[in-house]
N, C-alpha and C positions, 0 to 999 in steps of 0.2 A: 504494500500500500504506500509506504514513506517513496519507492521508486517512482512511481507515479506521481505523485506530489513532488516531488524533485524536477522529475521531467517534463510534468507542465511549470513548473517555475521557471526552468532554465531555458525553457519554448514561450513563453509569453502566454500561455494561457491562461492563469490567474489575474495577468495585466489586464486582456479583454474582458474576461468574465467578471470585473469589477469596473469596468468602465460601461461596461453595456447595463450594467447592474444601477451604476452612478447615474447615468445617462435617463435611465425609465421611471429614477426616483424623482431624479430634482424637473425633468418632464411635468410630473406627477405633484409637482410640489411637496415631495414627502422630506427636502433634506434641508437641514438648516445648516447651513456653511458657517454660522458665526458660535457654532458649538466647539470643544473643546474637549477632551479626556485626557487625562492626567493620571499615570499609574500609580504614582507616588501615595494618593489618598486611600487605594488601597488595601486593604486588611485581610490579610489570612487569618484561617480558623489555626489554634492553637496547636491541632493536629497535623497541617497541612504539611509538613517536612515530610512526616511518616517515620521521623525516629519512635524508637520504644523506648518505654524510660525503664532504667536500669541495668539499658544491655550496653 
């Protein structure tokens, strides 16, 4: 599966399929260009690493 996903990254196929995707939204009025996402505010759950405690 990761091959595939590789091969379309390095072929441009995710570039289209996100631009055709972009292209039908803001058409559509569905996209708000002056939004912003910021990973930093982000929070994982305390478990999300997947250590064990004690080992």
């Amino acid at each position: 599966m990761y091959d595939r996903f590789a091969r379309w990254d390095d072929d441009g196929t995710w570039a289209k399929i996100e631009k055709a995707l972009q292209g039908e939204a803001d058409a559509a009025g569905d996209l708000d260009w002056a939004a912003q996402a910021d990973s930093t505010i982000m929070r994982a759950h305390q478990h999300a690493a997947g250590a064990r405690k004690g080992g």
